[in-house]
C-alpha positions as CSV (number, residue, x, y, z in Angstrom):
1,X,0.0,0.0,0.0
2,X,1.2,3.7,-1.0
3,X,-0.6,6.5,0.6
4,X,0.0,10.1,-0.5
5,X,-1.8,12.7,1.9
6,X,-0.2,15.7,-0.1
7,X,-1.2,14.3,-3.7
8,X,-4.4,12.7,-2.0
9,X,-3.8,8.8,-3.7
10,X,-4.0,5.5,-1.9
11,X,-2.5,2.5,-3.9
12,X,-3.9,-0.6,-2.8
13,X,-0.6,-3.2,-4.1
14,X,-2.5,-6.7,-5.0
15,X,1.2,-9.3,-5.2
16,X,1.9,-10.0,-9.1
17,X,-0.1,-7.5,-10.7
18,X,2.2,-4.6,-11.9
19,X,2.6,-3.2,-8.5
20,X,6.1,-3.0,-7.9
21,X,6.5,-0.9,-11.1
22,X,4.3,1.3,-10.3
23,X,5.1,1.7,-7.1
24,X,8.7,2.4,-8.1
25,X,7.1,4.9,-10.9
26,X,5.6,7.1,-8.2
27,X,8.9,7.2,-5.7
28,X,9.2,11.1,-6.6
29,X,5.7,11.5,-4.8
30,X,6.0,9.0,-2.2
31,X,9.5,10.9,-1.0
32,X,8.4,14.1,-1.6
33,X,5.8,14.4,-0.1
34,X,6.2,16.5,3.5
35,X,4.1,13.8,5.7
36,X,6.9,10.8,4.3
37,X,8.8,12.1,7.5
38,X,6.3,12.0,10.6
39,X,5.3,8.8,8.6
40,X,8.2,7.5,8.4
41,X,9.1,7.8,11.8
42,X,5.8,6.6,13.0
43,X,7.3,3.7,11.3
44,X,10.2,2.8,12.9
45,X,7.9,3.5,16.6
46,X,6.0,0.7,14.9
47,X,8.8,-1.6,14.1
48,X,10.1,-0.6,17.6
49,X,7.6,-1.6,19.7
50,X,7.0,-4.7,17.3
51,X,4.3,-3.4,15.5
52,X,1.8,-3.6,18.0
53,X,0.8,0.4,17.8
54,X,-0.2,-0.2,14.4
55,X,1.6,3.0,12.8
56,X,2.2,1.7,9.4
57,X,0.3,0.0,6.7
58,X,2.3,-3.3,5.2
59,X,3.0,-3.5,1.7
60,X,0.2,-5.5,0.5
61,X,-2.6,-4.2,3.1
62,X,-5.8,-4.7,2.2
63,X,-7.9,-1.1,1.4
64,X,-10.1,-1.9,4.4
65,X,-7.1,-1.5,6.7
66,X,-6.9,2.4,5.6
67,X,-10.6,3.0,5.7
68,X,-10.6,1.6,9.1
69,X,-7.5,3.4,10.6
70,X,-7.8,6.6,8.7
71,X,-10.1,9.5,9.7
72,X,-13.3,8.5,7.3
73,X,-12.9,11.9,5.7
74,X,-9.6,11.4,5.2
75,X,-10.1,8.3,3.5
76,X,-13.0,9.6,1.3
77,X,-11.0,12.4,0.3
78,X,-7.9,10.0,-1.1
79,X,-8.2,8.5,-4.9
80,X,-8.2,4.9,-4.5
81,X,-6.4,2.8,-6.9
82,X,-5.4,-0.8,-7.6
83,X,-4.8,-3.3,-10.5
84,X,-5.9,-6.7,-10.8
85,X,-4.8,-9.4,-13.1
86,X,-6.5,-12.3,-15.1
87,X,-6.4,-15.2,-12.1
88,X,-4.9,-18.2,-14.5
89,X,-2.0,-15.8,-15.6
90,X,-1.1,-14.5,-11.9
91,X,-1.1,-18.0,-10.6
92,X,1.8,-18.9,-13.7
93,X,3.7,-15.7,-12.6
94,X,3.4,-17.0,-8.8
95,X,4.7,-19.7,-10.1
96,X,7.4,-18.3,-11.7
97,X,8.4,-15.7,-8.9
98,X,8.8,-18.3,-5.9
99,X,10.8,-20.9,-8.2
100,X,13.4,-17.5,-8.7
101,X,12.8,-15.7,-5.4
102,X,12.0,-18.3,-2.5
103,X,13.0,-21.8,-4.2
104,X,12.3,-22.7,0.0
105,X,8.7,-22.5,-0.6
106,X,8.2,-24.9,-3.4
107,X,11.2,-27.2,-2.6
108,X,9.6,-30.6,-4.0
109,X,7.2,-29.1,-6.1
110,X,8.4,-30.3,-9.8
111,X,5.5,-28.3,-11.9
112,X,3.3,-26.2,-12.0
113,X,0.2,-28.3,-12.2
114,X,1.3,-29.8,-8.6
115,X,1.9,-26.5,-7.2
116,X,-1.9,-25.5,-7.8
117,X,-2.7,-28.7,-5.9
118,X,-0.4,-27.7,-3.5
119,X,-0.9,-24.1,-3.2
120,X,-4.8,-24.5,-2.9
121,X,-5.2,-27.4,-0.8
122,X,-7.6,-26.4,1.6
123,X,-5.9,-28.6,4.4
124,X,-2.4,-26.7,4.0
125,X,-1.8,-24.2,6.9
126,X,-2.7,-20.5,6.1
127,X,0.7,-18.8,3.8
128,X,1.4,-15.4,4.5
129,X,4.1,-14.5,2.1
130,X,2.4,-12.5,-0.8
131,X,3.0,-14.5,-3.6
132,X,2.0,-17.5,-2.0
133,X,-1.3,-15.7,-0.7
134,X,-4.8,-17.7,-1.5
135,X,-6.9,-14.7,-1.3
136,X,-9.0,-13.6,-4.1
137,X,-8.0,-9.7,-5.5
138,X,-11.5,-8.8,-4.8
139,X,-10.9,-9.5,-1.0
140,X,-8.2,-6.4,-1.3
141,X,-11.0,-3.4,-2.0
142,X,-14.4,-3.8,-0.8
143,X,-15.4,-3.9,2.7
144,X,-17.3,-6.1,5.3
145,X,-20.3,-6.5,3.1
146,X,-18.7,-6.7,0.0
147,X,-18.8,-3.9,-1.8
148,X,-16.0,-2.0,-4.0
149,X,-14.3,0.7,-1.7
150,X,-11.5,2.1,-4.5
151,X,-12.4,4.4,-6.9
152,X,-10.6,2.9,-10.0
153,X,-9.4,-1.1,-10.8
154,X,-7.1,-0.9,-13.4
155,X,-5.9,-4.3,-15.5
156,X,-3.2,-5.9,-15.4
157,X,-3.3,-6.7,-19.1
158,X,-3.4,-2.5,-20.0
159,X,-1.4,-1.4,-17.5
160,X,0.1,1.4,-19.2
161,X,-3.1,3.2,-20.4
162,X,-4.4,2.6,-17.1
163,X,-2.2,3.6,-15.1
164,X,-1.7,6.9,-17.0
165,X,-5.5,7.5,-16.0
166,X,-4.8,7.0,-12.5
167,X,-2.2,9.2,-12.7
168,X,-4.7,11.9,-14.4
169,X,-7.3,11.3,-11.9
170,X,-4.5,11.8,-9.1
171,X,-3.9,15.1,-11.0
172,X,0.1,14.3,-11.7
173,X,2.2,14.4,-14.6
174,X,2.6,10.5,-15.3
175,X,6.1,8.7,-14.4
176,X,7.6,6.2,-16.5
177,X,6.4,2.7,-15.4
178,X,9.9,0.9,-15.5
179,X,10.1,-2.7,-16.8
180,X,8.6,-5.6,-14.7
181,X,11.3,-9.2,-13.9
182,X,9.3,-11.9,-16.0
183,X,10.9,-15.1,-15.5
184,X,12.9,-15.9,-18.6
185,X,12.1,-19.4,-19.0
186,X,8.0,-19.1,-19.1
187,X,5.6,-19.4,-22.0
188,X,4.6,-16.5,-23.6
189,X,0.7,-17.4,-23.3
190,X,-0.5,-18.8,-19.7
191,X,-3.1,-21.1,-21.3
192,X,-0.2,-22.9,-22.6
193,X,0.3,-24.3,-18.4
194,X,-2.8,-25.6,-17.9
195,X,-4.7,-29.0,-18.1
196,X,-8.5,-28.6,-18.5
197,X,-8.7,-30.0,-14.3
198,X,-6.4,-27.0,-13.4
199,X,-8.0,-24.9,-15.0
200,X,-11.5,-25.4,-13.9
201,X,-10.1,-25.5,-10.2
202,X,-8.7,-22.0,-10.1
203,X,-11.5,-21.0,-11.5
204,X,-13.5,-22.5,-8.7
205,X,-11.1,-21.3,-6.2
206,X,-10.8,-17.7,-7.4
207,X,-14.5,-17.6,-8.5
208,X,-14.9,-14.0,-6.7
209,X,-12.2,-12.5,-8.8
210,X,-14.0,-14.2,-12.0
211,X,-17.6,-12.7,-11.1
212,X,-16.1,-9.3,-10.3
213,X,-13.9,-8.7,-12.9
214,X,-15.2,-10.7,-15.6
215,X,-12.1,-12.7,-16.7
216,X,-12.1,-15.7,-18.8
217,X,-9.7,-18.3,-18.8
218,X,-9.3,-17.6,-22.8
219,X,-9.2,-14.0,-22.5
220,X,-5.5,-12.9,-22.3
């Protein structure tokens, strides 16, 4: 998460979904704005006293964390933002990121196909590292009861043109989105990972992200 009280923004960061580049894209704002300092140190109080004074929001917070610990007009005043990502490709770039980044997680895991079993079995022990987490993008911006509390999803899949209306909606010139890692051995087309059971089971798993956002398993 990325809050801006000077440029009035709130970026809610979903894991795998174009985040980290544009997060890096808006470090001018994020450093320059004048609250970064009592924020930052607000921080460090939080890390401190082991974050139990709740002073900083974690990377991939949910947007109902902010609505509930920011003044409400605060909150209502911010332009809310995330991105969201067809499921069946995000789960090949999880895939992807924990073979390069945390081999640990998925040590005698030998494809993909097994590491949806794996990765979804309901019996498995909650995962808290981001790109290992089972919770549906929708889950990230609406509230208790469900409904949508950001003011823009953007896609994945047109990141650049929508992430230059965000950044017109915020009211700022728009920052180069440097280059996302993609993993240099994957396919191309994420279709191309999938038997017709794994399919149909992330599409039963993730079926909230499916309804909300309408993607198809052959819609790139």
């Amino acid at each position: 998460m990325l809050l801006s009280l000077k440029y009035k923004f709130l970026f809610v960061h979903i894991a795998k979904t174009g985040g980290t580049s544009v997060r890096d894209s808006l470090w001018f704002y994020k450093w320059t704005d004048p609250y970064r300092i009592p924020q930052f140190l607000c921080s460090k109080l939080s890390g401190v006293t082991g974050h139990r004074i709740g002073a900083k929001f974690p990377r991939h917070a949910k947007a109902i964390a902010a609505q509930e610990m920011l003044p409400r007009e605060v909150y209502e005043s911010l332009f809310k933002f995330a991105f969201v990502r067809n499921p069946w490709d995000l789960q090949v770039s999880s895939w992807h990121h924990l073979r390069r980044e945390r081999p640990d997680l998925v040590a005698g895991v030998p494809d993909f196909e097994v590491f949806l079993d794996w990765k979804l079995d309901p019996a498995r022990p909650p995962q808290y590292h981001a790109d290992m987490s089972t919770v549906t993008q929708a889950d990230y911006l609406v509230d208790l009861h469900g409904h949508l509390i950001v003011d823009f999803v953007g896609r994945y899949e047109n990141l650049h043109d929508d992430f230059a209306e965000a950044c017109q909606r915020i009211g700022i010139k728009q920052p180069k989105l440097p280059h996302s890692r993609q993993a240099k051995d994957r396919k191309r087309d994420y279709r191309d990972y999938y038997s017709d059971r794994a399919a149909q089971r992330v599409a039963d798993f993730y079926r909230a992200d499916v309804e909300r956002f309408g993607y198809r398993f052959d819609s790139p």
